[in-house]
N, C-alpha and C positions, 0 to 999 in steps of 0.2 A: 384445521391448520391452514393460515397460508402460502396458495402456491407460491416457487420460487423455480425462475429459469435461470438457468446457470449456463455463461457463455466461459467457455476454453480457448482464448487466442492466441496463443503466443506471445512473440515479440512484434510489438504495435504500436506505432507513432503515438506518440503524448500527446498531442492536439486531436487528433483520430478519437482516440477514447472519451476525451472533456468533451467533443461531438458528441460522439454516442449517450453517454451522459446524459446529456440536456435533454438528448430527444426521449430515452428513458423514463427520467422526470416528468417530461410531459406526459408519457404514457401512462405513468400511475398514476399520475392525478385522475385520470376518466378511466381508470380498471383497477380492482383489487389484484394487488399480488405483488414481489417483490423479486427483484433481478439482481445477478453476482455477477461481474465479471474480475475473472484471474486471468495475469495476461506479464509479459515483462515488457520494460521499456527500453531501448538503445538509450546511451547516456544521454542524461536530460536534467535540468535541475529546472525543478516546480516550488518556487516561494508563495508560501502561504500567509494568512494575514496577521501572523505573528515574525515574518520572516523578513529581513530585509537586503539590501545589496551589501550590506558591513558584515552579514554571515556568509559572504561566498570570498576565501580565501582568493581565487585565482582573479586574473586579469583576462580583460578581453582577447587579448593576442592569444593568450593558453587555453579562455575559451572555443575560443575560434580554430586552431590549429586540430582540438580533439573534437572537432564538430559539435560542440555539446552548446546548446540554447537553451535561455533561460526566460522558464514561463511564470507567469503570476498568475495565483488562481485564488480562488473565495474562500476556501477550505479553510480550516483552524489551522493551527499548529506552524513552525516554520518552513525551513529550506530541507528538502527533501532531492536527494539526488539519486535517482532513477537509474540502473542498471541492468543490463543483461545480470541473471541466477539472482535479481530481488523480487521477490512473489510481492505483484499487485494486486491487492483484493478489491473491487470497488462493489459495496454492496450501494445501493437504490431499495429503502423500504420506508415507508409510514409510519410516522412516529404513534401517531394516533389510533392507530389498526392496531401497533405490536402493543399498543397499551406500555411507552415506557416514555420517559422524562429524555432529554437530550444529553442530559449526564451520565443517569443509569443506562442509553445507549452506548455512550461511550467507554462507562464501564464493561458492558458486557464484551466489544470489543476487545478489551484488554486483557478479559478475563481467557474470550475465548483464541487469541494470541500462546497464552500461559497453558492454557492448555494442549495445545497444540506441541509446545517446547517440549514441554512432561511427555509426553509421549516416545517424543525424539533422546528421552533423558536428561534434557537440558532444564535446570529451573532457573526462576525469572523472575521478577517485579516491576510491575505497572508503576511509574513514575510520571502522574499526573501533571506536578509540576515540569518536568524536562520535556513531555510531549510526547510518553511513548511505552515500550519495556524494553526493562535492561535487564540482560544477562550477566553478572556482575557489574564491576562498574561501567559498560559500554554497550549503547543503546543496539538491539536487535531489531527495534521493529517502531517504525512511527505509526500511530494514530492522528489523523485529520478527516476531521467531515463540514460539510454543510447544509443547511439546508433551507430548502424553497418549497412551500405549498406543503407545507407539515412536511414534507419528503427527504428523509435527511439520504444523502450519497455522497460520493468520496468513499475512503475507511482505511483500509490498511495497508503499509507496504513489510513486508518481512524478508530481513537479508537472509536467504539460505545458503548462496553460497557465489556471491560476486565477488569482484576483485577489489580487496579490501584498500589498497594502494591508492587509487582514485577519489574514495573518501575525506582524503585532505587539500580535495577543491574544495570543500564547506568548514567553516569555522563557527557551529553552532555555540552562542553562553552556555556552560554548562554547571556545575558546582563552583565555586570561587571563580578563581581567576581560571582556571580549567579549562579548556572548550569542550563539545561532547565528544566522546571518541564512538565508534562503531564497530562491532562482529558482525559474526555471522553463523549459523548453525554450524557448517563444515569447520569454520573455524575453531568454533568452542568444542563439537567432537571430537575435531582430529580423522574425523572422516567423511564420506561424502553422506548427503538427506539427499534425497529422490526427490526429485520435486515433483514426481507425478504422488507420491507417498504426501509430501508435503499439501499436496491439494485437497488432497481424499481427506485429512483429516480435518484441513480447516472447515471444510463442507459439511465435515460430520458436527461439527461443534456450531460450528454458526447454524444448522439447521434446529440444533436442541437447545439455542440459549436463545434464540429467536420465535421456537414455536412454527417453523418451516418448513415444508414438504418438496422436497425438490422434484416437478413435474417434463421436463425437458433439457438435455444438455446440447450445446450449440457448439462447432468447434468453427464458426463463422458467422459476421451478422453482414448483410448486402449493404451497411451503411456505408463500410468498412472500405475505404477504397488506395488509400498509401502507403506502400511496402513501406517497415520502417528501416531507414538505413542503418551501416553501417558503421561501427564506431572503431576506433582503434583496441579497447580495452574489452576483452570477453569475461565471463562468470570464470571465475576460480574450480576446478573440479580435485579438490584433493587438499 
């Protein structure tokens, strides 16, 4: 099997972690093995290269007043708005080593997303075309990756339980004239996911849809050097 280090951060600057990233990258290119980090972000909106500035409803004054910046990154999929109680999962692994296709990675992603809901009692469906799964008709969880030197990273973000309100800074296409709309675990309960519960499972499923042995957990890495700040809007708990 192989090994997989799994880093446990927190809330951690958005720029901080696409650092670590890279250097990660680099890392597996000259070592077998594959690295997670789960971590949350202070509000942040990350457009990807399906995403553009016509999907972000607000204005820069509104951006600006809620501190919330907006990054461009290489990753698939579009505009993704980053929260405090949204589980960031960024796995770093070898397409080549896992023996799968960049599709059927992406699939498994999705898969192991669906599994993780099930768990929670919530079910779900991978919507390839919208960039994600939904939980009825409104997206729970985006899917985006990329990848450099066979090494695909990036991977999941899943609302567990942020403050859903904030959501309509982003105006994603979604079915017709529609935009996408957004939940969240809590929400679609009616009650609170642990998001330490929420961790443990996605680890459990990414380690057996991946073929992975999780060898060390980190709850810091020395790269790591910018508190991430403060936002005006915290995770929903209820």
């Amino acid at each position: 099997m192989l090994p997989l280090e799994i880093y446990t951060l927190g809330v951690v600057d958005f720029l901080e972690i696409q650092r670590l990233q890279r250097r990660m990258v680099y890392d597996l290119g000259e070592q077998p093995g594959a690295v997670l980090i789960l971590c949350e972000h202070p509000l942040t909106i990350s457009v990807g290269r399906a995403g553009s500035w016509a999907h972000i409803a607000a204005d820069d004054d509104t951006l600006r007043a809620l501190g919330i910046k907006v990054h461009w990154v290489n990753r698939g999929g579009g505009c993704i708005l980053h929260a405090p109680g949204q589980l960031a999962a960024y796995l770093a692994a070898p397409l080549g080593t896992l023996g799968v296709s960049l599709n059927e990675y992406l699939n498994r992603l999705c898969q192991i997303v669906v599994n993780v809901l099930a768990e929670f009692d919530l079910s779900s469906t991978p919507r390839a075309d919208l960039g994600g799964v939904y939980s009825g008709a409104a997206r729970i969880a985006s899917i985006g990756v990329a990848v450099n030197r066979d090494i695909a990273y990036h991977g999941i973000t899943l609302n567990v339980g942020p403050f859903l309100e904030i959501f309509q800074l982003i105006s994603e296409p979604g079915t017709g004239a529609q935009p996408v709309r957004q939940t969240s675990m809590e929400s679609r309960r009616q009650r609170p996911a642990p998001m330490p519960k929420v961790r443990e499972a996605l680890i459990r499923y990414l380690e057996h849809a991946f073929g992975l042995e999780s060898h060390h957990f980190y709850t810091s890495h020395p790269m790591l050097r910018r508190q991430a700040p403060r936002n005006l809007h915290v995770a929903s708990r209820g």
